[in-house]
C-alpha positions in Angstrom: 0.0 0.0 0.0 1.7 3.2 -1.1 -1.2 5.2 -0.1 -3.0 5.8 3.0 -5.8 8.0 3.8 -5.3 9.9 7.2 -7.4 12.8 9.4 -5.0 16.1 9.2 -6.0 18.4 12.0 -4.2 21.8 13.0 -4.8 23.0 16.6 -3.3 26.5 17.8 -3.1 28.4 20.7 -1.6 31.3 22.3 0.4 29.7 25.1 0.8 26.3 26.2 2.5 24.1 28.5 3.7 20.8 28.8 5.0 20.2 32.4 7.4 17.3 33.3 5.4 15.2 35.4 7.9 14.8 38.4 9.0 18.4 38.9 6.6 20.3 41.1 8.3 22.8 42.6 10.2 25.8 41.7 11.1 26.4 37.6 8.8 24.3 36.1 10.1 23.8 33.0 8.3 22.5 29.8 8.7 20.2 27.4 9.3 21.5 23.9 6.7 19.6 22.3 3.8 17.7 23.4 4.7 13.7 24.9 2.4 11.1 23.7 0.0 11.0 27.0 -0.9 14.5 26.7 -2.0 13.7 22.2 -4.2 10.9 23.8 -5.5 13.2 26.7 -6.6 15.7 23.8 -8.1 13.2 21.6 -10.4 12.3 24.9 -11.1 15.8 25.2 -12.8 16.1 21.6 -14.1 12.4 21.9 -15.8 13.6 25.4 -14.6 9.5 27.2 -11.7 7.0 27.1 -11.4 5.3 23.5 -9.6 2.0 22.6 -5.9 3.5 22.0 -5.4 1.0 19.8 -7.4 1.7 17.2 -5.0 4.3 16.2 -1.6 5.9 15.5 -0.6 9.6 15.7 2.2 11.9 14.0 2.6 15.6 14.6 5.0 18.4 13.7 4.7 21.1 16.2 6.0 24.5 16.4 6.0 28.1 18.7 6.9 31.7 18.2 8.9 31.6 21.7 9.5 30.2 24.9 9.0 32.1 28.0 8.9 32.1 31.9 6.1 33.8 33.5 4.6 33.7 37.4 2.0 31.3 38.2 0.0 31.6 41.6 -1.2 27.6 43.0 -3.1 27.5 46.2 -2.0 24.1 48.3 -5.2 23.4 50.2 -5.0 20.4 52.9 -7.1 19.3 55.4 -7.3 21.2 59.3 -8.0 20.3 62.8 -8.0 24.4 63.8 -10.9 26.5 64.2 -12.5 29.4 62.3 -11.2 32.6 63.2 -13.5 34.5 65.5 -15.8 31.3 66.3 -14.2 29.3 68.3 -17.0 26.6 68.4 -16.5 26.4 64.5 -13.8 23.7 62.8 -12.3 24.7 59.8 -12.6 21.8 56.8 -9.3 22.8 54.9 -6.7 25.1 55.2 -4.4 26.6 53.1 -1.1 28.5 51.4 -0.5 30.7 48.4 2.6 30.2 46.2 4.1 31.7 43.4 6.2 29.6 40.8 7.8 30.3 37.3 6.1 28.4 34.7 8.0 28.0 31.5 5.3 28.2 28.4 5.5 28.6 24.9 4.3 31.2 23.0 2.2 31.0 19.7 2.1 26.8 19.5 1.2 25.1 16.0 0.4 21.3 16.6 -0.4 19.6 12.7 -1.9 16.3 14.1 -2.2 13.4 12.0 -4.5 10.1 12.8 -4.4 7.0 11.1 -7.0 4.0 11.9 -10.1 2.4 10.7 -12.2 4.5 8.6 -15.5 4.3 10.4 -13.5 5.8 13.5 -11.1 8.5 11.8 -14.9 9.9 10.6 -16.0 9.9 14.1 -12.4 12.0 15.5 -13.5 14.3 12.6 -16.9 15.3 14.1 -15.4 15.3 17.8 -12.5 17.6 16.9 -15.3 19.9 14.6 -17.7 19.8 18.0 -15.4 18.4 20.7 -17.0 17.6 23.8 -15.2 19.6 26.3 -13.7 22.8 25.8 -10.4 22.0 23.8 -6.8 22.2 25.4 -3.5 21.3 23.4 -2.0 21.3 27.2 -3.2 22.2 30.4 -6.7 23.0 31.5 -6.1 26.7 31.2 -4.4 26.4 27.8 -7.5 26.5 25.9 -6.8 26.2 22.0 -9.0 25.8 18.8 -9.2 23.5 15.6 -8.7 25.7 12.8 -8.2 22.8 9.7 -9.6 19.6 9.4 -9.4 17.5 6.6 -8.9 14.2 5.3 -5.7 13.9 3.0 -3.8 11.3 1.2 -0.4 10.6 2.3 2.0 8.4 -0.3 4.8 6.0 1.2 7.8 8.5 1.8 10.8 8.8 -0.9 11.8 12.0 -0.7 11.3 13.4 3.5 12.7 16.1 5.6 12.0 15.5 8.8 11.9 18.1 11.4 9.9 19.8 14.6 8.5 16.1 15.5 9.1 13.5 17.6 10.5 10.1 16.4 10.9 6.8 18.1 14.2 6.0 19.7 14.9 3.6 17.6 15.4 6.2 15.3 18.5 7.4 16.8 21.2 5.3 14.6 20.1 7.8 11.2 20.9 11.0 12.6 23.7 13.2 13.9 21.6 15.7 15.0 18.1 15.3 17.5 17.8 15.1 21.7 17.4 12.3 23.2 13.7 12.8 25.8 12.0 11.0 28.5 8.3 11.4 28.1 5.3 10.2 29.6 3.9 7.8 27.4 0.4 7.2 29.2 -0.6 8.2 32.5 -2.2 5.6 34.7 -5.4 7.2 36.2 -6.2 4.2 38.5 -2.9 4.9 40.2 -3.0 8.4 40.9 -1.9 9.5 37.4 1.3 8.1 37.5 3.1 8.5 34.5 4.7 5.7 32.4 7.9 7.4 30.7 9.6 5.8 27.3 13.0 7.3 25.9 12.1 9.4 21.8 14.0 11.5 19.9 13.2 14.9 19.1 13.6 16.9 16.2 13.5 20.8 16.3 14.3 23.5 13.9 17.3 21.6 12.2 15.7 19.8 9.6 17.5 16.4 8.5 16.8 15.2 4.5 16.5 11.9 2.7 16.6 10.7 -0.2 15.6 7.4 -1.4 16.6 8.3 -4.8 19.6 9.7 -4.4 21.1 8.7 -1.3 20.3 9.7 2.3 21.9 13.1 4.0 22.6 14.1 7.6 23.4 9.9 8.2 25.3 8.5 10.7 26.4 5.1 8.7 25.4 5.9 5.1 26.2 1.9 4.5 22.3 2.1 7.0 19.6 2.6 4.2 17.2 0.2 6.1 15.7 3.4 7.0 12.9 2.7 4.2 12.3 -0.5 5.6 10.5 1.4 8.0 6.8 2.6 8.0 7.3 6.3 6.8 5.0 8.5 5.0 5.1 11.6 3.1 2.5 15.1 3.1 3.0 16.7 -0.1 1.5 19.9 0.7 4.4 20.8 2.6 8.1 21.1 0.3 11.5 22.0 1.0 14.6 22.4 -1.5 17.6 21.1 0.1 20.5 21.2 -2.9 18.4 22.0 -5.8 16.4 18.8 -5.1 12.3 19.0 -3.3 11.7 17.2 0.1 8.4 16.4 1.8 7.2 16.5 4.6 8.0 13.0 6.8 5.7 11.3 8.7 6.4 9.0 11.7 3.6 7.6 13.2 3.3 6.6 17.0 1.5 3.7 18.6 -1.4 5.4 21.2 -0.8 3.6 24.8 -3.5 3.7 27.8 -5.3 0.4 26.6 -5.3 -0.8 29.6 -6.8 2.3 31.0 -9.5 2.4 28.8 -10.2 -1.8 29.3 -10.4 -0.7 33.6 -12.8 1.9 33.3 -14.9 1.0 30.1 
């Protein structure tokens, strides 16, 4: 099959955040793009429930404008044994503090979402993400965000790919000399107080790395390695760029969806 039929869906926003799930105090940094957990977390929030995660697979490119720290006020609220203030026959429920963190966020996010699965379920994500269930987030509650294209599109089995701003398997490491190696949560685990399940990917930013099936791969660590096209990899031709007088696609690496066994617990 050198063809496959996908959902394309743009969501942007003017800030967003993706925090790192064990850091929750001082900087709170943010990851650069979004991990796995929080794709399947906004794919809930359209769909309105859990969903069968393995019905489908996910790529993305993602990009912002900036990336900035700003203040952030959270109120710690725990439970009291005192007494209201000026009744003393009164208990107090909860008590609480006020304090003020930096929050690193990114300015002006872009996510280009792409779904592949059955075709009686990609129309359903279509309607969800026209009239999702919940208000939409691309990160955090407050990071509300809209759905400005969705379409269905034809993707053709990649020959041509640059490959950039996305997030690759780690497996992918061996073809490149450039990317960051990141631990993300992969799923979270709601029955066990949201812990999360990291897996190691690479990342991709600005720096975009080009093959060619045609005429050789660049930017390769062994160049002896083309087994790269062994691998399931896609092209979007409505996105080009001309690396050495020669036109590159857009790649596509597409992602298994975890939290099945979330979805079998509650459902």
């Amino acid at each position: 099959m050198d063809e496959l039929r996908v959902l394309s869906i743009r969501i942007e926003a003017i800030t967003t955040s993706f925090r790192y799930p064990n850091i929750m105090i001082t900087k709170l940094p943010t990851f650069d793009m979004p991990p796995p957990a929080t794709i399947y977390g906004n794919i809930c929030c359209a769909v309105g429930d859990w969903f069968n995660s393995e019905d489908i697979e996910f790529a993305y490119v993602f990009t912002s404008k900036a990336k900035c720290f700003d203040l952030e006020t959270t109120h710690v609220v725990k439970k009291s044994t005192g007494k209201l203030k000026g009744f003393s026959d009164m208990p107090k429920n909860t008590e609480g503090s006020i304090n003020v963190y930096e929050r690193e966020f990114l300015f002006m996010p872009i996510l280009d979402l792409y779904i592949k699965g059955k075709e009686g379920l990609l129309d359903k994500l279509e309607k969800s993400f026209i009239e999702p269930a919940f208000d939409f987030v691309i990160g955090r509650s407050q990071d509300l965000a809209s759905c400005t294209e969705i379409d269905f599109i034809t993707i053709k089995r990649a020959e041509s790919i640059h490959l950039d701003n996305t997030l690759l398997p780690w497996e992918y490491r061996k073809y490149f000399t450039s990317g960051k190696a990141v631990m993300m949560p992969e799923y979270l685990d709601y029955l066990q107080k949201r812990t999360p399940y990291l897996e190691r990917y690479l990342q991709l930013k600005n720096d975009a790395v080009f093959f060619s099936k045609k005429n050789g791969s660049l930017n390769f660590i062994n160049h002896k390695k083309d087994d790269i096209w062994d691998r399931d990899i896609w092209e979007d031709r409505r996105y080009c760029r001309r690396y050495k007088s020669a036109s590159f696609y857009r790649g596509l690496v597409f992602h298994k969806l975890k939290g099945m066994e979330l979805w079998k617990n509650i459902v």
